[in-house]
N, CA, C and O atoms as CSV, one atom per row, in Angstrom:
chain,resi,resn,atom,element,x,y,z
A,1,UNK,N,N,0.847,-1.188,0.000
A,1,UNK,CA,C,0.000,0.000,0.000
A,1,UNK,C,C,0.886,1.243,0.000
A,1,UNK,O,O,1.874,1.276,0.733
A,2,UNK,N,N,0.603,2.156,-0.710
A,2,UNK,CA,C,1.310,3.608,-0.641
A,2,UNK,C,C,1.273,4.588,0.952
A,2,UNK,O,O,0.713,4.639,2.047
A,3,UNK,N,N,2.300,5.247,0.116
A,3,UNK,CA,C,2.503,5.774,1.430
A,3,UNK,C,C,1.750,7.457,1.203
A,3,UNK,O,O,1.511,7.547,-0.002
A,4,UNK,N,N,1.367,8.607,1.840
A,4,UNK,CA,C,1.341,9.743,1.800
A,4,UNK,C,C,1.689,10.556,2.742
A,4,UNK,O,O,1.656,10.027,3.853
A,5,UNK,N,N,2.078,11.872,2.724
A,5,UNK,CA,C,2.837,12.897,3.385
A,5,UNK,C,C,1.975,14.087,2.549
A,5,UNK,O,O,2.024,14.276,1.333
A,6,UNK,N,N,1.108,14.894,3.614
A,6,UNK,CA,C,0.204,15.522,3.289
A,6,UNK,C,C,0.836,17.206,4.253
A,6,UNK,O,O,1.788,17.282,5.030
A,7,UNK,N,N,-0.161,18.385,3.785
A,7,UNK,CA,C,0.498,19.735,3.908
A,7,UNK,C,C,-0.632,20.763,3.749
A,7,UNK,O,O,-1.200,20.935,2.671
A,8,UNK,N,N,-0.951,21.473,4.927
A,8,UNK,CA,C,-1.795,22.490,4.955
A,8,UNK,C,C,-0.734,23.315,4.989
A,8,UNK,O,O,0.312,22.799,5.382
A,9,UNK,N,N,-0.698,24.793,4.599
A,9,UNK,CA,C,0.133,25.936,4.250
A,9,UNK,C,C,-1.281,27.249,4.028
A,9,UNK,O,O,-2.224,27.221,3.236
A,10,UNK,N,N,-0.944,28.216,4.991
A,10,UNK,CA,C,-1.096,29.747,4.748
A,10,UNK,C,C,-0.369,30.459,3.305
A,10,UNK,O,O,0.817,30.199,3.101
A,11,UNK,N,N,-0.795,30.973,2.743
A,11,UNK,CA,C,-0.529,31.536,1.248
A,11,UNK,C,C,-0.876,33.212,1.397
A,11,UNK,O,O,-2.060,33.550,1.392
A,12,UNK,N,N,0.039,34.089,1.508
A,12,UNK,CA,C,-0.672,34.952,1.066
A,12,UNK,C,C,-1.713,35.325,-0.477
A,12,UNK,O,O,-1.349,35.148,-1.640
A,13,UNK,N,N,-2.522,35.655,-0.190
A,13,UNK,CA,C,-3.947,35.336,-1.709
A,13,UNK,C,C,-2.946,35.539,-2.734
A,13,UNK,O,O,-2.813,34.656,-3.582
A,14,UNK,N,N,-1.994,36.904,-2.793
A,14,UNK,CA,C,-1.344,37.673,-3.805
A,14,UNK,C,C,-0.048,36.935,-4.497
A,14,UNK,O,O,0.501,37.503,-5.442
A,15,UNK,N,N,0.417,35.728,-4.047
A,15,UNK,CA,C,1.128,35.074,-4.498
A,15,UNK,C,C,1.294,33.744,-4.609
A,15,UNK,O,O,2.227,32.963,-4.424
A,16,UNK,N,N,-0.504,33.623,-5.162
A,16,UNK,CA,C,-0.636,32.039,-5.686
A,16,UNK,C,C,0.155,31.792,-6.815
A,16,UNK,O,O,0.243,30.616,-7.168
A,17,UNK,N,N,0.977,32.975,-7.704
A,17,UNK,CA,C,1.933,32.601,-8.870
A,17,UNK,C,C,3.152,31.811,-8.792
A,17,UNK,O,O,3.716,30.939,-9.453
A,18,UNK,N,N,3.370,32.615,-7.474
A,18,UNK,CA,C,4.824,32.164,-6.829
A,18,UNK,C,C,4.546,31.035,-6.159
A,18,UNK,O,O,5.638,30.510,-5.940
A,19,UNK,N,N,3.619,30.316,-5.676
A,19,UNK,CA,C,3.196,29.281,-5.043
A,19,UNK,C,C,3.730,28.116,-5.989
A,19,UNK,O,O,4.636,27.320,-5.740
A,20,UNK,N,N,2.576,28.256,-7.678
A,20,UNK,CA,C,2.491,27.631,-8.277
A,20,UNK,C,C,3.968,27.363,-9.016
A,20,UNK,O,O,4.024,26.302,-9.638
A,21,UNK,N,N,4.918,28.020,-9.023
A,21,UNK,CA,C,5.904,28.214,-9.694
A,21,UNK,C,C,6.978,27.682,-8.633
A,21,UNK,O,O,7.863,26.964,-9.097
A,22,UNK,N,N,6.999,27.941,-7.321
A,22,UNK,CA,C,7.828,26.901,-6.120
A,22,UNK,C,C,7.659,25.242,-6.290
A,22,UNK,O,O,8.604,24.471,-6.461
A,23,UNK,N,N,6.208,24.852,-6.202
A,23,UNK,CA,C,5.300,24.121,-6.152
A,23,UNK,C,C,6.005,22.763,-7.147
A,23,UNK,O,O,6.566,21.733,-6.774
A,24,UNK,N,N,5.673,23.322,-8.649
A,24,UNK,CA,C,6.551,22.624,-9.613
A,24,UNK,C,C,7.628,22.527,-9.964
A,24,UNK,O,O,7.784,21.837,-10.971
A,25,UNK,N,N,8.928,23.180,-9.297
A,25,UNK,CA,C,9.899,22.980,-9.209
A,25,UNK,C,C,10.369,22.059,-8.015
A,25,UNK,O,O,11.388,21.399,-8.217
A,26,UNK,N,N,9.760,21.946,-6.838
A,26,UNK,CA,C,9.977,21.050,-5.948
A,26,UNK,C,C,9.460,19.813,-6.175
A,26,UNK,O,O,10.034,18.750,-5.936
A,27,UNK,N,N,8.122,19.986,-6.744
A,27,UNK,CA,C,7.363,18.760,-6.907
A,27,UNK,C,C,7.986,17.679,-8.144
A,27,UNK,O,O,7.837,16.458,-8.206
A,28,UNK,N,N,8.685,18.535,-9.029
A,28,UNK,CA,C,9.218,17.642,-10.195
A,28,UNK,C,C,10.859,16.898,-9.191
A,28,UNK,O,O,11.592,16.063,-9.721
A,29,UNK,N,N,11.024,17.273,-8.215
A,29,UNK,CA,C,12.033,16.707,-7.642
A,29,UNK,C,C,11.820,15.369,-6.852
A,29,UNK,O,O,12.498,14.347,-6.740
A,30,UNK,N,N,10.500,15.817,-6.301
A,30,UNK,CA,C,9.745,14.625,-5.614
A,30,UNK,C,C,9.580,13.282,-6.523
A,30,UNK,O,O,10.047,12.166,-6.295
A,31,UNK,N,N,8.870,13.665,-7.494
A,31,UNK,CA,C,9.056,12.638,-8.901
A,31,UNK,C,C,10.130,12.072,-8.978
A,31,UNK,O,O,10.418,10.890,-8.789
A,32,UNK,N,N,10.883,13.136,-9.328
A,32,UNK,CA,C,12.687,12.597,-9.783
A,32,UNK,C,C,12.675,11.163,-8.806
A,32,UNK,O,O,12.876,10.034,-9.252
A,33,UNK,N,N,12.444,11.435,-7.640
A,33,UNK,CA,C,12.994,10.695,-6.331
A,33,UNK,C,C,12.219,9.256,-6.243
A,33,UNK,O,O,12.690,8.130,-6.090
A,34,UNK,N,N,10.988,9.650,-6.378
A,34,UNK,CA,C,10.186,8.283,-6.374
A,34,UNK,C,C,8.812,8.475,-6.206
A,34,UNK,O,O,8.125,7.456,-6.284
A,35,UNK,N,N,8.292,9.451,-6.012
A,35,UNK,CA,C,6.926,9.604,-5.965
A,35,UNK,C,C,6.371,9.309,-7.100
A,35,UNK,O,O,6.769,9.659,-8.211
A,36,UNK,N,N,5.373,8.613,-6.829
A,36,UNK,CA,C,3.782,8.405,-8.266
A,36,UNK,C,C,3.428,9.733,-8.449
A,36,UNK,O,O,3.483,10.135,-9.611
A,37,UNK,N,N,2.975,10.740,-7.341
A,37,UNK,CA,C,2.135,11.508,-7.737
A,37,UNK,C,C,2.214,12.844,-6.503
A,37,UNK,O,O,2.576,12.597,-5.353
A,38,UNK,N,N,1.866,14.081,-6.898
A,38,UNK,CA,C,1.916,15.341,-6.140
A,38,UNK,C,C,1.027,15.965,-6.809
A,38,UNK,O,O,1.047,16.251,-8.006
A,39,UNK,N,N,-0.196,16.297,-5.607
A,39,UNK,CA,C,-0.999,16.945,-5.802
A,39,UNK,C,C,-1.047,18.365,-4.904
A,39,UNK,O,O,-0.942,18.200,-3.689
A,40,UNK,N,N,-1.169,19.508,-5.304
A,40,UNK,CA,C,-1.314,20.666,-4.981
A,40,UNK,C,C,-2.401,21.520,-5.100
A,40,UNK,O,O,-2.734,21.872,-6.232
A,41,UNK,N,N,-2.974,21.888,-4.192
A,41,UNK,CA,C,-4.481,22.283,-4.243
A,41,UNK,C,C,-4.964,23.478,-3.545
A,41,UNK,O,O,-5.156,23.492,-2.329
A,42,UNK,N,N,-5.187,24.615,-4.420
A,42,UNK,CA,C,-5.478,25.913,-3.897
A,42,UNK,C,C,-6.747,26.388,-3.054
A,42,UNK,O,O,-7.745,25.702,-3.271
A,43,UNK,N,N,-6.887,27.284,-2.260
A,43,UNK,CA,C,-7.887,26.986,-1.500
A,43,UNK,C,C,-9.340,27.571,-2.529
A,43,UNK,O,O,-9.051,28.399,-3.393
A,44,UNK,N,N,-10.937,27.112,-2.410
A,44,UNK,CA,C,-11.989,27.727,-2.911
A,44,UNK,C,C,-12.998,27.292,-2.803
A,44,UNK,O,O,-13.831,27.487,-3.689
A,45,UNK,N,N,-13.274,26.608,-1.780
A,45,UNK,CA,C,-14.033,26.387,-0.850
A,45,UNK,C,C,-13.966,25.933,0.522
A,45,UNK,O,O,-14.768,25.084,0.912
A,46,UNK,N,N,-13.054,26.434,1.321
A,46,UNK,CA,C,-12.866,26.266,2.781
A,46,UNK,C,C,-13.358,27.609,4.187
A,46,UNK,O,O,-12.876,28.697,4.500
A,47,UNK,N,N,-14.441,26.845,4.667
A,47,UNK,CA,C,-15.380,27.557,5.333
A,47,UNK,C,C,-14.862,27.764,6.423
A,47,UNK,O,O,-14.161,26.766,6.589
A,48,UNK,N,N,-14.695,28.661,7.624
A,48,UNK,CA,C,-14.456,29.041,8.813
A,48,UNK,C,C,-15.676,28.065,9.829
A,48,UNK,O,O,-16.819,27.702,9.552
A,49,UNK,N,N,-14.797,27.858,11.125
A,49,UNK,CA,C,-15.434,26.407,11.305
A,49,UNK,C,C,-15.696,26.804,12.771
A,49,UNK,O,O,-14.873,27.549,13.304
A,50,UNK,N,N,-16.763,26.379,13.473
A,50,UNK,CA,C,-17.164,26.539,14.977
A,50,UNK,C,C,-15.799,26.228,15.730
A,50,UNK,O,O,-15.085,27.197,15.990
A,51,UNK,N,N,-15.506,25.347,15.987
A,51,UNK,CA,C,-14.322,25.073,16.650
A,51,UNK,C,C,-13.397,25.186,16.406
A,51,UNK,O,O,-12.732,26.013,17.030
A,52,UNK,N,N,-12.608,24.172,15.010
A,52,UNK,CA,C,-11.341,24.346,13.808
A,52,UNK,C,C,-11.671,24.235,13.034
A,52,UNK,O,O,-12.841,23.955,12.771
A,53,UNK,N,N,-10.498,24.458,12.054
A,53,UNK,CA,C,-10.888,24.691,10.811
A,53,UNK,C,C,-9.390,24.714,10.360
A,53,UNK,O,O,-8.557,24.700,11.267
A,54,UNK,N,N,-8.915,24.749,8.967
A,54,UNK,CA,C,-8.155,24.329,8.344
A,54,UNK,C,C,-7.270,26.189,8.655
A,54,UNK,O,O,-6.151,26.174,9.166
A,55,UNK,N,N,-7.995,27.741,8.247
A,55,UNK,CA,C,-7.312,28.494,8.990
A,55,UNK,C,C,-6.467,28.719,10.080
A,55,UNK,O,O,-5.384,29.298,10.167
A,56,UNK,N,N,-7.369,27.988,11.116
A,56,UNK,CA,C,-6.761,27.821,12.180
A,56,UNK,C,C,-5.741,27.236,12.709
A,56,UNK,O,O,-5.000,27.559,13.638
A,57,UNK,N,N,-5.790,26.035,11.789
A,57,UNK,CA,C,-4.349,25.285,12.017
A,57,UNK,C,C,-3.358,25.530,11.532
A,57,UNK,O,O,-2.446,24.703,11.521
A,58,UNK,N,N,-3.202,27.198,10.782
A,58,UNK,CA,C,-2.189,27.151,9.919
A,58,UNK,C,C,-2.136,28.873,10.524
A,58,UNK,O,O,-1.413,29.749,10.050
A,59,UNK,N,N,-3.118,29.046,11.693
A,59,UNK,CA,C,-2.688,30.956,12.097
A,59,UNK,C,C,-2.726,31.825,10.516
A,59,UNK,O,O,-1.761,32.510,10.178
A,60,UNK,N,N,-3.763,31.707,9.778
A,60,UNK,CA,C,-3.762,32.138,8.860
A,60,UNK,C,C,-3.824,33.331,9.035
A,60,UNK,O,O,-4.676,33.576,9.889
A,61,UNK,N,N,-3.226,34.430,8.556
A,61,UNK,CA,C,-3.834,36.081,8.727
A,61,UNK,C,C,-4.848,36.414,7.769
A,61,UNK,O,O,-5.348,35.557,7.040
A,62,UNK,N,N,-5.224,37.821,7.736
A,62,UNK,CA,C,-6.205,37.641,6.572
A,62,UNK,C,C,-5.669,38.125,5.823
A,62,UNK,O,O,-4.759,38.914,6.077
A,63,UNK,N,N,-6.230,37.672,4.071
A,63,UNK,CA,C,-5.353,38.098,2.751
A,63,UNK,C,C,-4.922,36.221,2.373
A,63,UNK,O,O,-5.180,35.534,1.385
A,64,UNK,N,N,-4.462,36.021,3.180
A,64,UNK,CA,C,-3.940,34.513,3.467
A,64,UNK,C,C,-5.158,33.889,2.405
A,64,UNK,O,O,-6.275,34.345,2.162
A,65,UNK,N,N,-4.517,32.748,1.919
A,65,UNK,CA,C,-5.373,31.434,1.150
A,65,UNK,C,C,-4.592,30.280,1.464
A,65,UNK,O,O,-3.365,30.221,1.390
A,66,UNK,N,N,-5.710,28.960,1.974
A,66,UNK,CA,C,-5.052,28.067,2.250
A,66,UNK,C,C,-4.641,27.237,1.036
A,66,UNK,O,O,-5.259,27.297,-0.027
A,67,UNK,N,N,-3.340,26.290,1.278
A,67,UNK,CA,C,-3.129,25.144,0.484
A,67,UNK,C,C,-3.261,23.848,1.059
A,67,UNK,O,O,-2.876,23.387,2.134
A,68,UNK,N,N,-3.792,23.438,0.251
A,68,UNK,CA,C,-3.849,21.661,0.539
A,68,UNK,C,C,-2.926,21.074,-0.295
A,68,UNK,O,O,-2.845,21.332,-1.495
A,69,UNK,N,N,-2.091,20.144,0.408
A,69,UNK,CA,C,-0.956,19.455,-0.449
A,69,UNK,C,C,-0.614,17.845,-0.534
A,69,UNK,O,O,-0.276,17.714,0.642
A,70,UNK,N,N,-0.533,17.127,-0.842
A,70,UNK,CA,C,-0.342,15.683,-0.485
A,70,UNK,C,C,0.924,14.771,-1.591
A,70,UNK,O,O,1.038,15.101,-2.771
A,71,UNK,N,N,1.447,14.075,-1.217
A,71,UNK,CA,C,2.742,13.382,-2.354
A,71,UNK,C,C,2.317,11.710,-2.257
A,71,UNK,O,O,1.981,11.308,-1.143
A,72,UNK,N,N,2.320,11.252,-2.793
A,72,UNK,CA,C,1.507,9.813,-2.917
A,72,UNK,C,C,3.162,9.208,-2.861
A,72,UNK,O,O,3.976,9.836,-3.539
A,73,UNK,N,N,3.614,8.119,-2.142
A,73,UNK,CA,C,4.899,7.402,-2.644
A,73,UNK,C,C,4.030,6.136,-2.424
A,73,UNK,O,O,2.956,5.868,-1.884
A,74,UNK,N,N,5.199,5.361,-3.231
A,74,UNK,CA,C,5.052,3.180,-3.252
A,74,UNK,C,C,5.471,2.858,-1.966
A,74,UNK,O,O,5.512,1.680,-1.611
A,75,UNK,N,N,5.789,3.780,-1.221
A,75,UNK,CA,C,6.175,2.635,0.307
A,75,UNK,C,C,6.834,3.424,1.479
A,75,UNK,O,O,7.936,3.880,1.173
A,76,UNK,N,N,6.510,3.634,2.470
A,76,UNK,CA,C,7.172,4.510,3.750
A,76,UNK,C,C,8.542,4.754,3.411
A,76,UNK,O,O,9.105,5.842,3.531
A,77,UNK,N,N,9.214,3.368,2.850
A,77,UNK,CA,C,10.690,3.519,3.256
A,77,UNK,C,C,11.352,3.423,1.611
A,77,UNK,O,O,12.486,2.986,1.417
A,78,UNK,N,N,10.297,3.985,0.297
A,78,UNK,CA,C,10.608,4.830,-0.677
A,78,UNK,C,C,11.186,6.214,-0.352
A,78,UNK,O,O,12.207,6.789,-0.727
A,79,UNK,N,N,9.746,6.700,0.837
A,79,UNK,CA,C,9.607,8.031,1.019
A,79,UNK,C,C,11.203,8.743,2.161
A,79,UNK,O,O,11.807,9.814,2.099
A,80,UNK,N,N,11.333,7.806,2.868
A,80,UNK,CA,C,12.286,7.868,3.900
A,80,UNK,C,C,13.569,7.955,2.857
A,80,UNK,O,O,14.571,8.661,2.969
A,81,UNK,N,N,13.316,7.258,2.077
A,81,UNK,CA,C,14.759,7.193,1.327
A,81,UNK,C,C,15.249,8.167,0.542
A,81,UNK,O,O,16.443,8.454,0.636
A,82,UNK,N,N,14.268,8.955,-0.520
A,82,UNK,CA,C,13.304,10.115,-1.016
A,82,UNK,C,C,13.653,11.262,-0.701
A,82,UNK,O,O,14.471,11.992,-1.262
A,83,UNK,N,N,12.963,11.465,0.317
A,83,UNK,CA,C,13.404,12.565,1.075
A,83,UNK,C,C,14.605,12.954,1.835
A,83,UNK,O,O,14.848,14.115,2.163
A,84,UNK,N,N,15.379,11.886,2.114
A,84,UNK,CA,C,16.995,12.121,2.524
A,84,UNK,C,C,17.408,13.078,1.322
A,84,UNK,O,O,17.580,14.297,1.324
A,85,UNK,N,N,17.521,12.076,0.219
A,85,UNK,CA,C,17.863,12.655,-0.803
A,85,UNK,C,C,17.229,14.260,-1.663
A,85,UNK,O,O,17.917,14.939,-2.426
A,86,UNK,N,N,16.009,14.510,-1.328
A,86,UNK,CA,C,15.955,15.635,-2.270
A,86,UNK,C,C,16.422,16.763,-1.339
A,86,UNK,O,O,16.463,17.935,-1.715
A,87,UNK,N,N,16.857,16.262,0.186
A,87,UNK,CA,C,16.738,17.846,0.975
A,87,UNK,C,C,18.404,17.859,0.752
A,87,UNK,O,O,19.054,18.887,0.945
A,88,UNK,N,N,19.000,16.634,0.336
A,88,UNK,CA,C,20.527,17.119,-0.016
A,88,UNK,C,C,20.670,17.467,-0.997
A,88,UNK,O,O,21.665,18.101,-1.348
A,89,UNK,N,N,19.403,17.054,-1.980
A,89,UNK,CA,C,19.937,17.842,-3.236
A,89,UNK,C,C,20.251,19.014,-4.191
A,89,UNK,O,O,19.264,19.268,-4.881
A,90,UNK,N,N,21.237,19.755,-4.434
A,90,UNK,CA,C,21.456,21.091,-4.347
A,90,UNK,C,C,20.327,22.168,-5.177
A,90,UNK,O,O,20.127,23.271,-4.669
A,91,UNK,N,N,19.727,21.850,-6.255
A,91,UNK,CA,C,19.171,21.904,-6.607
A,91,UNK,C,C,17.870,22.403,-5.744
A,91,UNK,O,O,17.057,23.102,-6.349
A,92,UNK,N,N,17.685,22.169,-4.721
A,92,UNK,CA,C,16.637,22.225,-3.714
A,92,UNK,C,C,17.150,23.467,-3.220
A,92,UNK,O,O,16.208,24.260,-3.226
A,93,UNK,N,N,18.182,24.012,-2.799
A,93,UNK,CA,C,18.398,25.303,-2.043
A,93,UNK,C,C,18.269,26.140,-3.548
A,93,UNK,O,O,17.711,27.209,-3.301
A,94,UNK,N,N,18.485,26.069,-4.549
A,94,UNK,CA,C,18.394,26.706,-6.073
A,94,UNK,C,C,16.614,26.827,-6.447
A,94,UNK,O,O,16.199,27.110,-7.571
A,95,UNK,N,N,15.833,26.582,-5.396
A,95,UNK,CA,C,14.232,26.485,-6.057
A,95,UNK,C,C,13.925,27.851,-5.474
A,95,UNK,O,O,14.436,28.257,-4.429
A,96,UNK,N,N,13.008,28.579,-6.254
A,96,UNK,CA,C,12.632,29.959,-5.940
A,96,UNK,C,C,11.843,29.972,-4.740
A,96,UNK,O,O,11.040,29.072,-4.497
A,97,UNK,N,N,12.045,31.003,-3.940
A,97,UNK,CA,C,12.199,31.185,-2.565
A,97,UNK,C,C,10.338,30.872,-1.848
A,97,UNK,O,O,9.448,31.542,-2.371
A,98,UNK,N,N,10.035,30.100,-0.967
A,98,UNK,CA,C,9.024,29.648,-0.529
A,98,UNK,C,C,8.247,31.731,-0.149
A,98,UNK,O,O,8.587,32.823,0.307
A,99,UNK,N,N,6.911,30.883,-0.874
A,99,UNK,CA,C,5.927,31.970,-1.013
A,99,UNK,C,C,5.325,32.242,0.277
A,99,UNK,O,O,4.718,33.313,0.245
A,100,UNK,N,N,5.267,31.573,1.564
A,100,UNK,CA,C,4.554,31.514,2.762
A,100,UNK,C,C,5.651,31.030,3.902
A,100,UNK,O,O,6.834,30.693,3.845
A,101,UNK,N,N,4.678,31.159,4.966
A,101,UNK,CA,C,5.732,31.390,6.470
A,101,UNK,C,C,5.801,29.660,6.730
A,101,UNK,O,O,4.903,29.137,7.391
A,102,UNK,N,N,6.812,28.909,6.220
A,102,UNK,CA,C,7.436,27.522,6.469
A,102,UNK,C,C,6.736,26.973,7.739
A,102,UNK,O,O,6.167,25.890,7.880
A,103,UNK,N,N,6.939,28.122,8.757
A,103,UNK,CA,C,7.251,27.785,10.195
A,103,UNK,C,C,5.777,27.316,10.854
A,103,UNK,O,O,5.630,26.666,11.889
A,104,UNK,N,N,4.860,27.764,10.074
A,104,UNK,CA,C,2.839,27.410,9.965
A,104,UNK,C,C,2.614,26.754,9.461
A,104,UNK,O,O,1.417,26.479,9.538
A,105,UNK,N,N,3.494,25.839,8.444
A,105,UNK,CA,C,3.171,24.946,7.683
A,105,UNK,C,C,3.054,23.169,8.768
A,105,UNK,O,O,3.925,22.719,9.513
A,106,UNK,N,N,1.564,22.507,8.418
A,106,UNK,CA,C,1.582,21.734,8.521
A,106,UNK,C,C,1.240,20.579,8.280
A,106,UNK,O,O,0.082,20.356,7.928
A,107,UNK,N,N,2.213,19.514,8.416
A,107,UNK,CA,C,2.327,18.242,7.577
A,107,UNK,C,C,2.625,17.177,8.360
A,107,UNK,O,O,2.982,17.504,9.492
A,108,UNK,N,N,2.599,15.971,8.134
A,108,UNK,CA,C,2.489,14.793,8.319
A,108,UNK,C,C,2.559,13.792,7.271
A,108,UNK,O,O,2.193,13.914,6.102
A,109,UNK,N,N,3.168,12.610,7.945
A,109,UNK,CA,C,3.206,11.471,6.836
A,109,UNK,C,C,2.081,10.597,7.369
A,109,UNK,O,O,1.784,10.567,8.563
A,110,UNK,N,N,1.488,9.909,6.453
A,110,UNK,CA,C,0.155,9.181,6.743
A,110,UNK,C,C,0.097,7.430,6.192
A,110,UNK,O,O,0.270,7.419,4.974
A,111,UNK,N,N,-0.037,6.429,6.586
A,111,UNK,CA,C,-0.564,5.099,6.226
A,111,UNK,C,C,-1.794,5.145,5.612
A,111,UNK,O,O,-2.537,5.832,6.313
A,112,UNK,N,N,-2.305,4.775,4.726
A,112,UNK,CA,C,-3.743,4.547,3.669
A,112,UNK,C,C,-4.357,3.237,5.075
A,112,UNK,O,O,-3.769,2.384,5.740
A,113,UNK,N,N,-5.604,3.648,4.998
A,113,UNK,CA,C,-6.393,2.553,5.570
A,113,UNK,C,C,-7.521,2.232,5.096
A,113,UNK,O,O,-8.151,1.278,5.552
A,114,UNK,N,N,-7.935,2.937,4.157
A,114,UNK,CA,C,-8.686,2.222,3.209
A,114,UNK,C,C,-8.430,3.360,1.706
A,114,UNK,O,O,-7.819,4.424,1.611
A,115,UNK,N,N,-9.027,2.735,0.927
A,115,UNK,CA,C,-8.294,3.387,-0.542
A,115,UNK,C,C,-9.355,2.514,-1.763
A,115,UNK,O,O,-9.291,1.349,-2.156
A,116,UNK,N,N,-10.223,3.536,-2.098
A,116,UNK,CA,C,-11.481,3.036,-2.836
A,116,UNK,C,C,-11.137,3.796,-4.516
A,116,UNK,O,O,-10.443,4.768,-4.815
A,117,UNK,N,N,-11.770,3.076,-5.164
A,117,UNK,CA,C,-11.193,4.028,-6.539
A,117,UNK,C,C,-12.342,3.390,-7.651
A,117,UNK,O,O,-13.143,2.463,-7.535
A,118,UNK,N,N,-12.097,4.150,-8.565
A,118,UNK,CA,C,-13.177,3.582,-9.953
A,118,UNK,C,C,-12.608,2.495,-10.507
A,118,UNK,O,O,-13.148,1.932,-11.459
């Protein structure tokens, strides 16, 4: 079963260009490495929530747009292996400069427990 490593991120609204343009330069690295698949997903329909909410977990200010992010790999210890490698790879300090505050960004790696499809 695959593995995923998923990513809520604060965006300021005004530089979904620069998002999109970070986005695919990192993400084609992820590939390089071993990932099936990277999906990146701008916010346009995420509602403010009684308790939490996807803002909240990310201290969004306003102006801010959230991202939803996720990297599909073939196996935990693809991804482990993967990721050693792209954060040494130089190329990675050479990707145009992250559009949002890193330090709000949050992510996790995840196990599939069920996985339904057409």
């Amino acid at each position: 079963m695959t593995y995923i490593d998923g990513f809520v991120i604060a965006v300021p609204g005004d530089k979904r260009d620069a998002f999109i343009e970070h986005a695919n330069a990192a993400d084609a690295l992820f590939i390089e490495y071993g990932a099936l698949r990277v999906v990146e997903c701008w916010d346009d329909d995420v509602p403010d929530g009684k308790q939490t909410d996807f803002r909240r977990a990310v201290a969004a200010q306003p102006g801010e747009k959230i991202a939803f992010a996720w990297i599909e790999w073939p196996s935990k210890e693809v991804r482990d292996t993967a990721m050693a490698k792209v954060m040494e790879d130089p190329r990675m300090a050479a990707l145009p400069p992250m559009p949002f505050d890193g330090k709000r960004m949050i992510f996790g790696g995840f196990t599939p427990v069920v996985e339904l499809g057409a």
